[in-house]
N, C-alpha and C positions, 0 to 999 in steps of 0.2 A: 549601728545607726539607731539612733532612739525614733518615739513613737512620732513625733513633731515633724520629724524632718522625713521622715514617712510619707505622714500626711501631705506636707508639703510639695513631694516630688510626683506623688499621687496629681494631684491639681497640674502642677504646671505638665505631666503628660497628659493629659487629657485636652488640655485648654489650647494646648500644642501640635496636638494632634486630631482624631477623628472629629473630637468637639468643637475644636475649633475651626477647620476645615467647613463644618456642617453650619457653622452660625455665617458664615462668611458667605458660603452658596446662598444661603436663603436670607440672606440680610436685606434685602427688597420685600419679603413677605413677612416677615419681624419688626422690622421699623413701622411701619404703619397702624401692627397691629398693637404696639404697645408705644402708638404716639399720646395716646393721655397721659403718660406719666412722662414722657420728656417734657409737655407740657407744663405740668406740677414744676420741675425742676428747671427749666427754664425760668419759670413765673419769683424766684426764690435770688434771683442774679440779678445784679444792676451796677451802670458805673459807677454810679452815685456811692454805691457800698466800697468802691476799691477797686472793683473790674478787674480781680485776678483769682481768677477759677480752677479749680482742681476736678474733672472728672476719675473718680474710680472704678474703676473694671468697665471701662468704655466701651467696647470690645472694638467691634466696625466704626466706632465715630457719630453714631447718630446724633446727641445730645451734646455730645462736646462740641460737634459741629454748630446745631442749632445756639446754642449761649454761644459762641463765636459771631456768629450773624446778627446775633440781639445786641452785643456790645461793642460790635466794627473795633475801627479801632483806638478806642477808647479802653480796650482793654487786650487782659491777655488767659487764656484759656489754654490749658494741659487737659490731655486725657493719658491717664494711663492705664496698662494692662498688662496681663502675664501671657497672653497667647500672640506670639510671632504671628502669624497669617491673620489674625484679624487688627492687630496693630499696623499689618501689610496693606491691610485692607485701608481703617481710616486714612493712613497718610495719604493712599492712592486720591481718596475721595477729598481733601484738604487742598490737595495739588487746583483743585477746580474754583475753591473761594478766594474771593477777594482780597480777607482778610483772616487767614488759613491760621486753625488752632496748633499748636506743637502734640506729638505725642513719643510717650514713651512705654519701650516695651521691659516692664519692672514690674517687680512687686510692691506692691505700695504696704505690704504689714514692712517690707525690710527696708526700703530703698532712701537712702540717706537726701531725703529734699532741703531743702534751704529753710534754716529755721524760719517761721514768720513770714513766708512767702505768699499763703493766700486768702485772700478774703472770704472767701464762701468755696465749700467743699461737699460737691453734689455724687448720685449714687443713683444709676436706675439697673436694681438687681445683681450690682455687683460688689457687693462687701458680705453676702455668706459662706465665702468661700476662703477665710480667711486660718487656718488651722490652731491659730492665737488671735481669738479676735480683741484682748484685751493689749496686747501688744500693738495690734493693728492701728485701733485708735488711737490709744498711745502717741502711734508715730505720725496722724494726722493731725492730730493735736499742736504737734511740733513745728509742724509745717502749717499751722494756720497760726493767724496772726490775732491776740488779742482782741473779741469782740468779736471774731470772726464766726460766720454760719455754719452749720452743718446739715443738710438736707439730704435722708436717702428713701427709697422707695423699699421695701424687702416683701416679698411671700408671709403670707399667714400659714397657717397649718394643711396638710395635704386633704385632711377629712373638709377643710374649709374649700378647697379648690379641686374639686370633684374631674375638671376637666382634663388637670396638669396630670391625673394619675389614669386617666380612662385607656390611653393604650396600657398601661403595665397589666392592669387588671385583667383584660382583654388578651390580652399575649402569654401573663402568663402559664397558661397550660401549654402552649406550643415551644414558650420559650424556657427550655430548664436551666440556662446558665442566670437568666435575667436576674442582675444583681437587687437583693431587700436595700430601701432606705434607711440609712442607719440614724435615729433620732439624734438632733443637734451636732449630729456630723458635718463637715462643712459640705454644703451644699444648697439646693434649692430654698429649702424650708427649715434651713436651721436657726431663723430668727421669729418663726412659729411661738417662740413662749416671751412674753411682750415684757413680762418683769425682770427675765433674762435679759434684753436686751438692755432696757433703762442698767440693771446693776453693771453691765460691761461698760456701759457708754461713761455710769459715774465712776467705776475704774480709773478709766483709761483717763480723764481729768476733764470732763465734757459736762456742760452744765446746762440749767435753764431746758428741760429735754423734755419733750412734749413729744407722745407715741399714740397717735389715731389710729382706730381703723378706717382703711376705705376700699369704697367695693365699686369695682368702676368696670361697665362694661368694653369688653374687647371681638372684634370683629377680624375676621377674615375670607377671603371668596373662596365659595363652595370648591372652585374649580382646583383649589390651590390645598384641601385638606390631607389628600393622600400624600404629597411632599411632604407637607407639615411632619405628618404622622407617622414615616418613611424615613427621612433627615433627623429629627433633632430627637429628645431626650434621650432615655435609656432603650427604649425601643430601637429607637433608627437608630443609635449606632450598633446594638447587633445585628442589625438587620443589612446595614453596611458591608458585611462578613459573612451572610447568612448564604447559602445555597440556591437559588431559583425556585428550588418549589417551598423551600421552609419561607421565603421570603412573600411569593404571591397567595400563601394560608394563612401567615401571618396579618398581611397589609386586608384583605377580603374580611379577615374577622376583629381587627379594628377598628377600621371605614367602617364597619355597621354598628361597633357600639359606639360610633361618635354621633349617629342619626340623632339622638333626641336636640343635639346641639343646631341643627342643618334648619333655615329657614330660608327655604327658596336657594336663590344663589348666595349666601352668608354664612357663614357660621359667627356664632354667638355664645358668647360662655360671660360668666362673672369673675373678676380675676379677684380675689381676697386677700390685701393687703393691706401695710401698715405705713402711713407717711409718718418719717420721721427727722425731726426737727431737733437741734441740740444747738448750743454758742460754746465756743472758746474764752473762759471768763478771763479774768486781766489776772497778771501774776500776783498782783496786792490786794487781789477776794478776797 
């Protein structure tokens, strides 16, 4: 088994399992907190453009849902993903609209889509996880259709988002398995270096690509931080595993290094990212 395919089977157990499990429980406290950037992405769709949408690494449905409801049916909306329970999830939540998006549980670096199939191809946090991201585009490329948009939201650098790393920091010394970041590995922050991304994007046959910073504040209630911090990254999923008492020393001494964050009942951080915008140029550029 070479390194690729590795990496690959890396992801999809994770996103299949505890992690994905964990975004699914807490997809009510997630969606809210990271509704400015469905916003951005939503704001990016229109029938007018073709009305045929492709969300990447959807997970639960939140955004694919939303651009479903902004373009009724006037159009058509996919979201896909590699994690079974939260593709469980969106479709459960689909069953409830009107005008219900389709999703599929694939990989979208491999997944053979219909050439030319869609107009605008959106992203909120999920194409670093790609273990070929030069491929990956590649094949969305393929699947978009001449003229067609490309709009994805990704993580700046970890030293840029102080908050996304505050438990690891905090943990650890309690925690000796807790896995090091590996730079430009797939994962959170592996679209961190901005000139990287434009040289993969012009790779992969993506043009016209325009990569901003933006730093957009995110909110979530006080009451709700120890889930947070307990559930999702690399913390809570050893903490998933962890024994009772490694788990209530653990959660005591990262609930206190999140305080500078705590305003009242809120919590509040700056999330540092990068909106990015590419076109699918015509085959006679």
């Amino acid at each position: 088994m070479d390194a690729t395919q590795r990496t690959d089977n890396e992801q999809a157990k994770l996103w299949n399992g505890l992690a994905g499990r964990a975004w699914v429980e807490a997809q009510e406290l997630l969606d809210p907190m990271f509704k400015p950037f469905e916003d951005l992405l939503v704001e990016a769709v229109s029938a007018e453009s073709g009305g045929r949408v492709l969300d990447v690494g959807c997970g639960t449905g939140s955004t694919t849902l939303a651009v479903a409801r902004k373009l009724g049916a006037k159009g058509r909306c996919v979201g896909i993903d590699i994690s079974e329970p939260m593709i469980t999830a969106a479709r459960g939540r689909a069953e409830r609209e009107s005008a219900p998006p389709s999703f599929l549980c694939a990989d979208a670096q491999r997944h053979a889509f219909e050439p030319a199939s869609f107009d605008t191809i959106i992203s909120r946090f999920g194409v670093m996880f790609f273990d070929d991201s030069v491929r990956a585009f590649a094949n969305l490329r393929r699947a978009a259709r001449d003229g067609a948009e490309l709009r994805f939201v990704a993580w700046r650098s970890a030293m840029e988002n102080p908050f996304m790393t505050t438990a690891e920091r905090a943990a650890a010394p309690l925690l000796p398995n807790l896995p090091a970041r590996r730079p430009d590995a797939p994962g959170q922050f592996a679209f961190a270096d901005q000139r990287r991304v434009h040289t993969l994007l012009e790779e992969s046959g993506w043009a016209e690509i325009d990569i901003r910073p933006i730093d957009v504040t995110c909110t979530l209630p006080e009451k709700d931080l120890v889930r947070y911090l307990s559930q999702l990254g690399p913390v809570g999923l050893l903490l998933q595993q962890a024994d009772d008492r490694t788990r209530t020393q653990v959660i005591e001494t990262v609930r206190a290094a999140f305080e500078p964050y705590v305003h009242g009942a809120e919590v509040r951080y700056t999330a540092a990212c990068f909106r990015v915008d590419a076109r699918a140029p015509s085959a006679s550029a």
